[in-house]
SEGU-171921 format. One line per field, with one value per residue: residue in one letter; x, y, z of N, C-alpha, C in turn; residue number from 1. Coordinates in steps of 0.1 Angstrom, whole numbers. Example, Ala and Ser with C-alpha at 12.3 -4.5 7.8 and 13.67 -1.06 7.14 Angstrom:
residues 2
residuo: [a_s] .
n_X: [132_128] .
n_Y: [-57_-22] .
n_Z: [78_71] .
ca_X: [123_137] .
ca_Y: [-45_-11] .
ca_Z: [78_71] .
c_X: [132_129] .
c_Y: [-33_0] .
c_Z: [78_79] .
num: [1_2] .
This chain:
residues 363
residuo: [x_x_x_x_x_x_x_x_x_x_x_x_x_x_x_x_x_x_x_x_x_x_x_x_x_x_x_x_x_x_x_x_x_x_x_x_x_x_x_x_x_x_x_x_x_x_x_x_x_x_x_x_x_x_x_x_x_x_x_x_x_x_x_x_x_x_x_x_x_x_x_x_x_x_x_x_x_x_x_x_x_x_x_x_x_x_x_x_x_x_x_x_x_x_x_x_x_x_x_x_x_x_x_x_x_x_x_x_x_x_x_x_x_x_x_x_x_x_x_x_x_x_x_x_x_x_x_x_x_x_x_x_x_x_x_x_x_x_x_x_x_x_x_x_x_x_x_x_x_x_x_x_x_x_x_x_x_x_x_x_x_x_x_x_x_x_x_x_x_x_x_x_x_x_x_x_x_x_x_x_x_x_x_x_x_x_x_x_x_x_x_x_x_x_x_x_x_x_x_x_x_x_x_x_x_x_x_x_x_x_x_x_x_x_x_x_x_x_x_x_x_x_x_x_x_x_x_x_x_x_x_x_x_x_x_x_x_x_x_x_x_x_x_x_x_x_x_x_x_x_x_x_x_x_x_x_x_x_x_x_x_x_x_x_x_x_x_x_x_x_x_x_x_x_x_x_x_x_x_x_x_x_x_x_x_x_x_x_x_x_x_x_x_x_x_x_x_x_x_x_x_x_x_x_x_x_x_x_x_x_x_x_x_x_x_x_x_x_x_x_x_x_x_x_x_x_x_x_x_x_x_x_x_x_x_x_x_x_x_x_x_x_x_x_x_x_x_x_x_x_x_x_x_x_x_x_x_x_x_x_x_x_x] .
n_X: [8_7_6_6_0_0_3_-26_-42_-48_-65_-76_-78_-90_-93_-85_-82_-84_-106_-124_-129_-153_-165_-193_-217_-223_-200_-200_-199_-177_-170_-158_-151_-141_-120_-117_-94_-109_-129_-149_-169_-164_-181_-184_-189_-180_-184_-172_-175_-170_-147_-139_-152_-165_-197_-213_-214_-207_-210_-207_-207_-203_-181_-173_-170_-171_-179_-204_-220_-255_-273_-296_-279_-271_-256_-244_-237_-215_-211_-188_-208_-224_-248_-263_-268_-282_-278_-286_-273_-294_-306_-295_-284_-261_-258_-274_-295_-283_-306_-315_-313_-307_-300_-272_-260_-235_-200_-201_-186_-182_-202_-217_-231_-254_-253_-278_-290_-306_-307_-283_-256_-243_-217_-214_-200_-198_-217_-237_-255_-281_-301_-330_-342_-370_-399_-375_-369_-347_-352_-342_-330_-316_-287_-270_-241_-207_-183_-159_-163_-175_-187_-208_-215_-217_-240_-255_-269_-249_-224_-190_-175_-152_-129_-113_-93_-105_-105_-117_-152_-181_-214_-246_-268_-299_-309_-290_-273_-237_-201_-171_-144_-115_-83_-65_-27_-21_-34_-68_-69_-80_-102_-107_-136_-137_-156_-171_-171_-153_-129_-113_-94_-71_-54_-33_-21_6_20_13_-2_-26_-49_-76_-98_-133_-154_-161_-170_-148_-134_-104_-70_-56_-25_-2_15_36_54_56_81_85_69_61_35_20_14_-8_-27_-55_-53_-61_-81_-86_-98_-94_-89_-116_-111_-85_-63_-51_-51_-35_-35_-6_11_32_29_25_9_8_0_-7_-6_-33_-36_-13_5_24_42_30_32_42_24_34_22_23_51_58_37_5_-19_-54_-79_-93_-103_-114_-118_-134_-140_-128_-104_-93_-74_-81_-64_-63_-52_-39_-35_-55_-51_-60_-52_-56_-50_-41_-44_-20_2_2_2_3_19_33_7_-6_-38_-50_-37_-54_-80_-81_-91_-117_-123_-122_-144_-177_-201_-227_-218_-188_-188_-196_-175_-158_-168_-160_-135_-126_-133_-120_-92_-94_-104_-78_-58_-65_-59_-32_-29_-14_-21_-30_-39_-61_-74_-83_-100_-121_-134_-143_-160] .
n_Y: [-12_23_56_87_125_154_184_206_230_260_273_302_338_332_333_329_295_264_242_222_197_184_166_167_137_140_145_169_195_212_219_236_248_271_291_325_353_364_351_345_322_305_292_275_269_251_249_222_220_241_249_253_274_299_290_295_312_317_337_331_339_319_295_267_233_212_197_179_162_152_127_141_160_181_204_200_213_219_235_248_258_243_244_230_230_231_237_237_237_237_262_284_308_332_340_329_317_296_266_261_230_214_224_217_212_213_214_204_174_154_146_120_94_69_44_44_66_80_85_100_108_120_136_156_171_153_135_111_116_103_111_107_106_121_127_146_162_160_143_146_116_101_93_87_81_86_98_110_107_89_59_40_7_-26_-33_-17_-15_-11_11_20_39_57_64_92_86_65_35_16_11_-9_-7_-8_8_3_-4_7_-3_-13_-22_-37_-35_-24_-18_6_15_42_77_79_96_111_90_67_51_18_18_-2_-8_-23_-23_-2_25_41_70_68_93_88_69_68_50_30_-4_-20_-51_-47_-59_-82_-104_-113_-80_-74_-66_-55_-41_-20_10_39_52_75_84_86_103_130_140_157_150_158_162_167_147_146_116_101_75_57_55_33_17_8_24_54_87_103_136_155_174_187_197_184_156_121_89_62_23_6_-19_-33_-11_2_36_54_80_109_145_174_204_229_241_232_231_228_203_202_196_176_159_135_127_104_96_112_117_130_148_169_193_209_235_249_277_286_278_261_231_216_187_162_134_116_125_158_163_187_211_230_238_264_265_244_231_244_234_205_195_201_187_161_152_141_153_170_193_192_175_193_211_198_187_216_216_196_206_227_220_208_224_242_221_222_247_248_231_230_253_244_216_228_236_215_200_213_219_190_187] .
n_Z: [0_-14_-8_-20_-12_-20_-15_-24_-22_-4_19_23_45_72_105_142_161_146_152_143_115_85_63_48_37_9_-1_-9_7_28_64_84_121_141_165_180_186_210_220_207_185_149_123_91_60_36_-3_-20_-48_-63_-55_-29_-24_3_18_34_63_100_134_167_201_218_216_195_193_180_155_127_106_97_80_61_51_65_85_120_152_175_209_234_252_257_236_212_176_144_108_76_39_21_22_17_23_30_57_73_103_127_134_168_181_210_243_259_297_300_281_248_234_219_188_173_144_137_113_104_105_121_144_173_190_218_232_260_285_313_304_284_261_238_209_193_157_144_123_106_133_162_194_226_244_278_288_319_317_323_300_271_248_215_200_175_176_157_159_164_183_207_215_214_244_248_278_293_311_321_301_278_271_267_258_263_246_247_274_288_305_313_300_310_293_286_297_285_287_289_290_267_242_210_189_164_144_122_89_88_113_128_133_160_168_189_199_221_248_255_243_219_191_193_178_183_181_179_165_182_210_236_230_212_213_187_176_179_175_161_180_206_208_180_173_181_209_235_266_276_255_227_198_164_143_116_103_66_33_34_56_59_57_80_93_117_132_146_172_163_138_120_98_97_81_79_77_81_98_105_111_100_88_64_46_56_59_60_78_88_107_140_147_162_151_146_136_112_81_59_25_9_-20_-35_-29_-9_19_44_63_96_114_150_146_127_99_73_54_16_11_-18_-35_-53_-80_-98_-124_-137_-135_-160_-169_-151_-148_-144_-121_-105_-106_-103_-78_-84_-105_-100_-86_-100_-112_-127_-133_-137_-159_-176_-174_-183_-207_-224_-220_-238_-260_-261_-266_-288_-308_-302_-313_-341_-349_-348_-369_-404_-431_-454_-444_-430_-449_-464_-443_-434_-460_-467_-441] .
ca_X: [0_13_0_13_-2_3_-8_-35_-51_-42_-75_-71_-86_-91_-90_-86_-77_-95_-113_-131_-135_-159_-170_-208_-218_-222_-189_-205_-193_-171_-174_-151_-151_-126_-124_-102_-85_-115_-136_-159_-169_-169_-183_-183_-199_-174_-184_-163_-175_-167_-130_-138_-153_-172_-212_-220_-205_-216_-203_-216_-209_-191_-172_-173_-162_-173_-193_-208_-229_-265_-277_-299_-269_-272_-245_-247_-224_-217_-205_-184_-215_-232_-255_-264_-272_-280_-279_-289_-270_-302_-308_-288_-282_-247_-257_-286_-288_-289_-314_-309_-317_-313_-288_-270_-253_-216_-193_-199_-173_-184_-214_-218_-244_-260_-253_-291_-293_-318_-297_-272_-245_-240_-211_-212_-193_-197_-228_-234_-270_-284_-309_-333_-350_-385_-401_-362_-362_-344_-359_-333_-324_-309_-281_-266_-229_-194_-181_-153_-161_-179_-188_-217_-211_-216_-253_-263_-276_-240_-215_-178_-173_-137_-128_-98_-87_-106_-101_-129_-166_-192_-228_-263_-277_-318_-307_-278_-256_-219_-199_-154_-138_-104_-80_-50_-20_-22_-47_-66_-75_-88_-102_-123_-135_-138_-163_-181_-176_-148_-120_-112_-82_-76_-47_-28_-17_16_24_11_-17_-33_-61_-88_-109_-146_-166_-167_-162_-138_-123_-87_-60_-44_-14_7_25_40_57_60_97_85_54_62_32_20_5_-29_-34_-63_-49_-73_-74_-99_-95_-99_-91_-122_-106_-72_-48_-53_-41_-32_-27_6_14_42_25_18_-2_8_-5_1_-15_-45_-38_4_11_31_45_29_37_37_20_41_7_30_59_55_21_-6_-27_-65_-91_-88_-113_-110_-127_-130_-145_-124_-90_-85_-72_-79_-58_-64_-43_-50_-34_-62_-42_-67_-45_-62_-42_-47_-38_-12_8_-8_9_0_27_28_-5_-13_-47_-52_-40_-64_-89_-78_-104_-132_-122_-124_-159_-184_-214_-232_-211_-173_-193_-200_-157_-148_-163_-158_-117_-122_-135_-106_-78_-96_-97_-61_-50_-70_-53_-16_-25_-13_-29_-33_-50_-71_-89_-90_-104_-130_-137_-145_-171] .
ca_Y: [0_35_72_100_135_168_202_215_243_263_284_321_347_324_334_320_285_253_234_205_199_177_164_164_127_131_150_184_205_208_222_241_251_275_300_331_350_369_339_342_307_306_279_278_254_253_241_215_217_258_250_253_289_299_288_299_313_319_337_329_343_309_289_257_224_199_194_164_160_144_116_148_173_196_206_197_220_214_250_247_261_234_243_218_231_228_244_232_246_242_275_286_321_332_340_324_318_281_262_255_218_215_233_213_221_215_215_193_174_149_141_110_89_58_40_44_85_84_79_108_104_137_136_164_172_139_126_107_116_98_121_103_115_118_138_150_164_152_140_137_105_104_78_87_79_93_96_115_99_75_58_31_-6_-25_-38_-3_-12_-9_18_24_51_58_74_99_81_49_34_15_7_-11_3_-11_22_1_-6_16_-12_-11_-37_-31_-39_-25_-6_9_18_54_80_78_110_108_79_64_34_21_23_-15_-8_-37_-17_11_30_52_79_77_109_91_66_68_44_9_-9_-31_-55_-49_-70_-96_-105_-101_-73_-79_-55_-59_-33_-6_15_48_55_86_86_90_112_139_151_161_141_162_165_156_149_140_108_94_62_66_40_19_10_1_32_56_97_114_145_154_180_194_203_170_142_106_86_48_14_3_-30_-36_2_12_48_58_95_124_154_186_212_235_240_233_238_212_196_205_194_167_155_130_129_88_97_122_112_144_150_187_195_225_238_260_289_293_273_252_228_205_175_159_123_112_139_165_166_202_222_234_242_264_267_232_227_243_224_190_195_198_175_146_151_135_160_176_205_188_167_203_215_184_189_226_215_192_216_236_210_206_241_243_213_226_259_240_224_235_262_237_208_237_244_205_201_228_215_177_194] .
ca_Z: [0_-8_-7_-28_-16_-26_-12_-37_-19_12_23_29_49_80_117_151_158_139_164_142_103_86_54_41_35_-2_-3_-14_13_41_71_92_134_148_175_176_207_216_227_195_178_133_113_80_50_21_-12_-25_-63_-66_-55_-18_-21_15_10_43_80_115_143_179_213_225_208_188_197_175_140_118_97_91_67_57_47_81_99_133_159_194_213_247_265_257_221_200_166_134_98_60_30_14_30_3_27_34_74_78_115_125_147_183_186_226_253_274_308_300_268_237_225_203_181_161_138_139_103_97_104_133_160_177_201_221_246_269_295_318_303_271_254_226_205_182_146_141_109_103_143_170_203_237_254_283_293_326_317_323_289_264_229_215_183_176_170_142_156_165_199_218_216_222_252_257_289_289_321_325_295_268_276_261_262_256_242_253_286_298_311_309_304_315_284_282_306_284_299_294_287_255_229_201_189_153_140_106_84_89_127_134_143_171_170_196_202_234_251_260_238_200_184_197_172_186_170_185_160_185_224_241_219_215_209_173_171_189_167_161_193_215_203_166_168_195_207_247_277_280_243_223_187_161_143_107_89_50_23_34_70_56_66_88_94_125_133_154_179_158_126_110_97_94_75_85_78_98_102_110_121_92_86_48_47_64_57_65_74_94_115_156_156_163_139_156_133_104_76_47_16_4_-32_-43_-27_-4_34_49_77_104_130_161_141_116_86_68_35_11_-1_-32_-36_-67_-88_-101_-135_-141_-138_-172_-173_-143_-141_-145_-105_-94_-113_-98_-72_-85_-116_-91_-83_-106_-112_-138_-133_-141_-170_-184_-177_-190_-224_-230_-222_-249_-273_-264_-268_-302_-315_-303_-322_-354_-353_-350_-385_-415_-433_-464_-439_-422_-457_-464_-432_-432_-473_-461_-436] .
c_X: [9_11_12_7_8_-7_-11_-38_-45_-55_-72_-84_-94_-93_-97_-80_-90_-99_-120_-132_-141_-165_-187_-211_-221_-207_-194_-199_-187_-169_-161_-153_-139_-136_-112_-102_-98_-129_-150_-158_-174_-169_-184_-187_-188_-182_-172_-153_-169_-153_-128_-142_-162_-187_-219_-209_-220_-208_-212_-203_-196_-183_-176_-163_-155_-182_-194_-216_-238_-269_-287_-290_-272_-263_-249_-234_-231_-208_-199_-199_-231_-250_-256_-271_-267_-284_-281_-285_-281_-306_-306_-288_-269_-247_-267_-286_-294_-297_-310_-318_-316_-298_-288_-261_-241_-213_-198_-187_-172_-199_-208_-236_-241_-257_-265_-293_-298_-313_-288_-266_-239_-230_-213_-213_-189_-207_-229_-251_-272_-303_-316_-342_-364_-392_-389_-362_-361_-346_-343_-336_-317_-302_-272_-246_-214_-185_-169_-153_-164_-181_-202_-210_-216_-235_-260_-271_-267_-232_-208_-174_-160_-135_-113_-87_-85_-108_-115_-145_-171_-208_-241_-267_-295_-316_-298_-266_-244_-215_-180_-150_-122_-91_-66_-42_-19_-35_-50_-74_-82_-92_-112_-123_-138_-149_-175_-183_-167_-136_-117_-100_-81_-61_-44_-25_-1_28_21_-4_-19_-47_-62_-96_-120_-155_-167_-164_-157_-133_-105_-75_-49_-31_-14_13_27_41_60_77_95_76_54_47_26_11_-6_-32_-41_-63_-58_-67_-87_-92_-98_-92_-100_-121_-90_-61_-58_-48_-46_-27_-14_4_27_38_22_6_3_-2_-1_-13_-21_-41_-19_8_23_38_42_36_34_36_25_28_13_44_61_43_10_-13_-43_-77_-86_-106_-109_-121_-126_-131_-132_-109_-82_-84_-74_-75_-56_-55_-51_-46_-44_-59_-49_-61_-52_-56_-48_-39_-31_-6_0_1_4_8_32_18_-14_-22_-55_-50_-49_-80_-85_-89_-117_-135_-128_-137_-166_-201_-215_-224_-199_-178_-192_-184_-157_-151_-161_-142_-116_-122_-126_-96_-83_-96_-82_-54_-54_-64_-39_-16_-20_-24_-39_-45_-62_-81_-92_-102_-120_-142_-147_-158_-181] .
c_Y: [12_43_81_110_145_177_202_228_246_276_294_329_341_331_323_309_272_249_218_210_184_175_160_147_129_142_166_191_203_216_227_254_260_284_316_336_357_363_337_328_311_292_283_265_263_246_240_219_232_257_252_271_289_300_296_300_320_325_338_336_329_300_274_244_209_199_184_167_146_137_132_162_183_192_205_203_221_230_244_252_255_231_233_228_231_239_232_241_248_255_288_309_323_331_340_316_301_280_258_243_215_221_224_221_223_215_201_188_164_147_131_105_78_51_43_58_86_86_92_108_116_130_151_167_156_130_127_108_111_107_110_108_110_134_151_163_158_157_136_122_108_93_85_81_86_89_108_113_90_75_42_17_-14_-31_-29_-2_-11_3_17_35_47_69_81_91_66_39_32_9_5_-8_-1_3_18_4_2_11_-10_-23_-35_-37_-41_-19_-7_13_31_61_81_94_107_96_76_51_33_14_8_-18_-16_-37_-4_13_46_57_80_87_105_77_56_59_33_8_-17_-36_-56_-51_-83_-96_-115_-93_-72_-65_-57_-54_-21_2_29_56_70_93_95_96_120_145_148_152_145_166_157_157_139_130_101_81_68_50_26_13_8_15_44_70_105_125_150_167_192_199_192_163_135_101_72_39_9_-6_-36_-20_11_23_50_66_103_139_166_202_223_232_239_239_229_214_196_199_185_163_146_122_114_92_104_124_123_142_167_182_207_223_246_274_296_286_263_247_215_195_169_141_119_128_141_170_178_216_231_239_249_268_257_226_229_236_212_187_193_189_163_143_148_143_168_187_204_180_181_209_206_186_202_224_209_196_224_232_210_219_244_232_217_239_259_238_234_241_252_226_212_236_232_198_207_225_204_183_196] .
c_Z: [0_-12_-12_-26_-13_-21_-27_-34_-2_13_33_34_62_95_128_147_155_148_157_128_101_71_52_36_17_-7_-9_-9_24_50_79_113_139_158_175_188_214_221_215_189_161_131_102_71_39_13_-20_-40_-68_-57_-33_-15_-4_11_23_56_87_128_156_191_219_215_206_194_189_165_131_114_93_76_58_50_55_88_112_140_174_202_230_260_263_245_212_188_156_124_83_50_20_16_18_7_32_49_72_95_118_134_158_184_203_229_265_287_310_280_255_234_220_200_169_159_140_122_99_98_109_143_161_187_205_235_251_283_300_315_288_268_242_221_192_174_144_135_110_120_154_182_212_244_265_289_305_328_315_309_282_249_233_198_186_171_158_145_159_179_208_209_219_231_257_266_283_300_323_314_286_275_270_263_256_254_248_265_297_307_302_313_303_302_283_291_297_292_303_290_271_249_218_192_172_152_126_100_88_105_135_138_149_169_179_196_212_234_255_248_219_201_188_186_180_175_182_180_170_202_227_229_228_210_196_172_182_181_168_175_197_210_188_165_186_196_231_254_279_263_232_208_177_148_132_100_75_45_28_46_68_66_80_86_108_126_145_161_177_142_117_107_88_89_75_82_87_104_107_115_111_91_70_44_54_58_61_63_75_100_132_160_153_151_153_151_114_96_65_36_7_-14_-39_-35_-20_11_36_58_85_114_136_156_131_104_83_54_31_2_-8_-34_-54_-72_-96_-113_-139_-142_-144_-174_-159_-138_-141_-127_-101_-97_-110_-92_-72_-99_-109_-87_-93_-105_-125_-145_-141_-154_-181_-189_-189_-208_-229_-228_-232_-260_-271_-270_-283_-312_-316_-314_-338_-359_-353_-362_-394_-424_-447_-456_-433_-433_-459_-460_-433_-450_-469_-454_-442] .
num: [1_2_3_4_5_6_7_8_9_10_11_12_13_14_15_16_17_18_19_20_21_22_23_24_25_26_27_28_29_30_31_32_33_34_35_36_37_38_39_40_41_42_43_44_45_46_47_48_49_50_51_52_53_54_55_56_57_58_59_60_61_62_63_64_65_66_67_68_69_70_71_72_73_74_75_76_77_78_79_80_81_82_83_84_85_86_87_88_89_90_91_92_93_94_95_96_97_98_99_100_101_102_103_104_105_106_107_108_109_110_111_112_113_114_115_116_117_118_119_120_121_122_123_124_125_126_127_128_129_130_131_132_133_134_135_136_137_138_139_140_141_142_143_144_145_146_147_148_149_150_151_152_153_154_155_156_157_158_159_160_161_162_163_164_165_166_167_168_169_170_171_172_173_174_175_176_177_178_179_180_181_182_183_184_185_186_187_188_189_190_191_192_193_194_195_196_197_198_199_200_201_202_203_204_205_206_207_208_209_210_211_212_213_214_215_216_217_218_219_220_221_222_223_224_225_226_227_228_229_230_231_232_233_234_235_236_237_238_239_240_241_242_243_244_245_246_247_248_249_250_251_252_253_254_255_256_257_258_259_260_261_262_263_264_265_266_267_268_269_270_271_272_273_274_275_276_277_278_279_280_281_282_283_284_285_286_287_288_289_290_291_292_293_294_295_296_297_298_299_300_301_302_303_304_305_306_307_308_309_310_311_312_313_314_315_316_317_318_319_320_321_322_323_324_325_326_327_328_329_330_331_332_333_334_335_336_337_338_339_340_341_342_343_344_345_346_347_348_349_350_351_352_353_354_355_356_357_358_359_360_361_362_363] .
């Protein structure tokens, strides 16, 4: 297995530091969270297909912690003082102001989905809420458990709740029992699983990456890899962390300006991504269709890698058309043949003046 990206795009006009990015389920748009020094929270709705131009922002009072996105295409944002809401780019308003789905009493700091789209997984603060959909709004649950992240399993009635301290838990979402699973040795950060549900990989804070297999019980511990030695990053830091090719690799972000890129399943080293210089990696997204990583820091520095070389050099307005080449819509169907009618004009005006009138005769 092995990865070839390339910076394509480096998004300008930015402030604050990133806090969470997030890809649209049919890759349309992507979503960006930051905060800057004066305790304000921005979101933002890029479109992909228009090069990553801004579709939509938002500035609130507290700050951002956390965003995903619904089986319906609505951003869903989680605020430190405890807001749940949501927005729809159907909206199709630059600041159009989102809805407040409910207000809890502490910070958000994760939301996930249920494979079917009904289901929501709200951590905040010390308690884990499950929110379920009915005529496209969501209804609270309440599960009474000490929590940091979670993610659903693959039969949709248990969940993974990884503590920051006390390590993995299993979780009847009907019933609310817990069941002790795992106790790593140190504390864990950020954590995903991949895409059929059958492995966990979580982010120590002190010594790099562990995979689990939790398609079955007891879950077992597959791999250790990329040590503390070779991926500097801090004991209280929560460094973020997506699968992509399908389950197979993997990319973390670093604490020094990076993101790795390492196989899921042996622990690898692919490539690394140079985003910055000594400055964390804060918010991460990756795009399966269209072969792209975004990576944010807490500086504001949002860059969009591009997988394979981008033979364009010669031709530079062809880079920045990579982007939205890769996408498959009505729109790139439309580029695609006005380049060809270009490339053909051009070659028809290369010919010789004799084959031009042949040419043009024949016709």
């Amino acid at each position: 297995m092995t990865f070839d990206f390339h910076l394509s795009k480096t998004l300008q006009g930015l402030e604050g530091s990133i806090a969470a990015l997030a890809f649209s389920n049919d890759y349309r748009y992507l979503g960006s969270a930051s905060q800057n020094g004066s305790g304000e929270g921005i979101v933002r709705i890029y479109d992909v297909e228009a090069q990553f131009q801004t579709f939509w922002s938002h500035r609130r009072p507290s700050q951002f912690g956390v965003i995903n996105w619904d089986r319906d295409c609505r951003l869903i944002m989680g605020t430190v003082t405890g807001e749940l809401l949501m927005i729809s780019p159907k909206a199709q308003k630059l600041h159009a102001e989102p809805d407040v789905i409910h207000t809890f009493s502490s910070p958000i700091k994760s939301i996930e989905f249920n494979k079917y789209g009904n289901k929501m997984l709200i951590c905040a603060g010390r308690d884990i809420n499950v929110m379920e959909k009915t005529n496209a709004n969501y209804s609270l649950q309440y599960l009474p458990v000490v929590v940091s992240s979670a993610h659903f399993l693959k039969d949709q009635r248990h969940s993974v709740i990884a503590f920051l301290h006390h390590g993995l838990w299993k979780i009847n979402l009907e019933s609310g029992h817990s069941q002790w699973i795992i106790y790593p040795e140190n504390r864990i950060g950020g954590t995903a699983i991949t895409p059929d549900c059958a492995v966990l990989i979580t982010a120590g804070s002190r010594k790099g990456l562990d995979c689990y297999s939790v398609s079955t019980d007891p879950w077992t511990k597959i791999s250790t890899s990329l040590g503390r030695e070779e991926l500097p990053i801090t004991s209280n830091t929560y460094l973020p962390i997506r699968f992509m090719n399908r389950g197979r690799a993997a990319v973390m972000g670093t604490a020094n300006g990076r993101a790795v890129i390492f196989n899921a399943e042996h622990g690898e080293r692919i490539q690394t991504l140079l985003h910055s210089s000594d400055v964390m990696i804060s918010g991460l997204a990756c795009h399966e269709e269209a072969l792209l990583i975004v990576t944010g820091n807490v500086d504001g520095k949002i860059c969009v890698w591009v997988r394979g070389p981008l033979e364009s050099e010669q031709i530079p307005y062809l880079r920045s058309l990579v982007l939205v080449m890769t996408v498959p819509t009505v729109v790139t169907e439309y580029l695609r043949a006005h380049a060809m009618l270009i490339l053909l004009v051009l070659a028809f005006m290369l010919l010789p003046s004799s084959l031009q009138h042949d040419f043009l005769y024949l016709s």
